[in-house]
Structures are given as structure tokens and as C-alpha cells.
N, C-alpha and C positions, 0 to 999 in steps of 0.2 A: 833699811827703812828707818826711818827718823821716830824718837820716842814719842812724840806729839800726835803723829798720823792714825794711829788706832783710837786714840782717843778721840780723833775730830770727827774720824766715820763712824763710831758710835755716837756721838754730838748731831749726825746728818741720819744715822737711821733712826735716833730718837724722836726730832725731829720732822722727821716724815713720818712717822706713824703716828705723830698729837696730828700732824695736818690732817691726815686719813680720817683717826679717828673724831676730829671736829667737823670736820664734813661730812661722814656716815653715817654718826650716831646722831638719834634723836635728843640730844639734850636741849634744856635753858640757855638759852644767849649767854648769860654772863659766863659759866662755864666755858661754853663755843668760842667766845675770843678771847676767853684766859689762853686754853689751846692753841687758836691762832695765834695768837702773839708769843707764846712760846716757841713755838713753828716757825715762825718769821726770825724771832732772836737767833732761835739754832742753827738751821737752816745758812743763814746769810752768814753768821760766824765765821760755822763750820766751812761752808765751799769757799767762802773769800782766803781763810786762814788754807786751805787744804790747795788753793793754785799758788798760792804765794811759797808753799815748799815746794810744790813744783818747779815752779819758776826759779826758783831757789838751785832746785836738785839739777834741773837742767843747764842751768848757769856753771852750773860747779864741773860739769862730765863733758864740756862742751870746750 
């Protein structure tokens, strides 16, 4: 497993849980898309960096 990969799926379940939590909870707007936009940052990071070792990993065994 690549040293990068645990830290990108923690990157995508942090990630998903500010998404969760800005869409659940009752809070203030500004708050709500601090979250979201956190969300979005991580999120897209995380899975674009996380197929590209894939793609990576598969290139390599292949």
C-alpha cells in the first residue's frame, strides 16, 4: 500500500462527515458553507489523488 493512501482516506472520511454534518445540523449559513466548501476541497482532492494511485498501482502490475 502506498504511504500517501491512508492519509487520502482519512482526507475523504473527513471530508464526508463536514458534508454530513453541514447538511444535518441546524446551524448559520456561514458556518454551513465554511463545511461545505471544506467538503468539496477534500472530497475532490482526496478521490482524484486516490484513482490516480490507482491508476498508478495498476499501470505498474499490469
Amino acid at each position: 500500500m502506498p504511504k500517501k493512501m491512508p492519509l487520502l482516506i482519512t482526507f475523504l472520511l473527513i471530508g464526508t462527515l463536514s458534508l454530513v454534518l453541514a447538511l444535518t445540523l441546524p446551524i448559520a449559513k456561514t458556518p454551513q458553507w465554511i463545511l461545505l466548501g471544506f467538503a468539496l476541497v477534500l472530497n475532490i482532492t482526496s478521490a482524484i489523488s486516490l484513482m490516480i494511485l490507482g491508476v498508478k498501482r495498476t499501470r505498474g502490475t499490469a
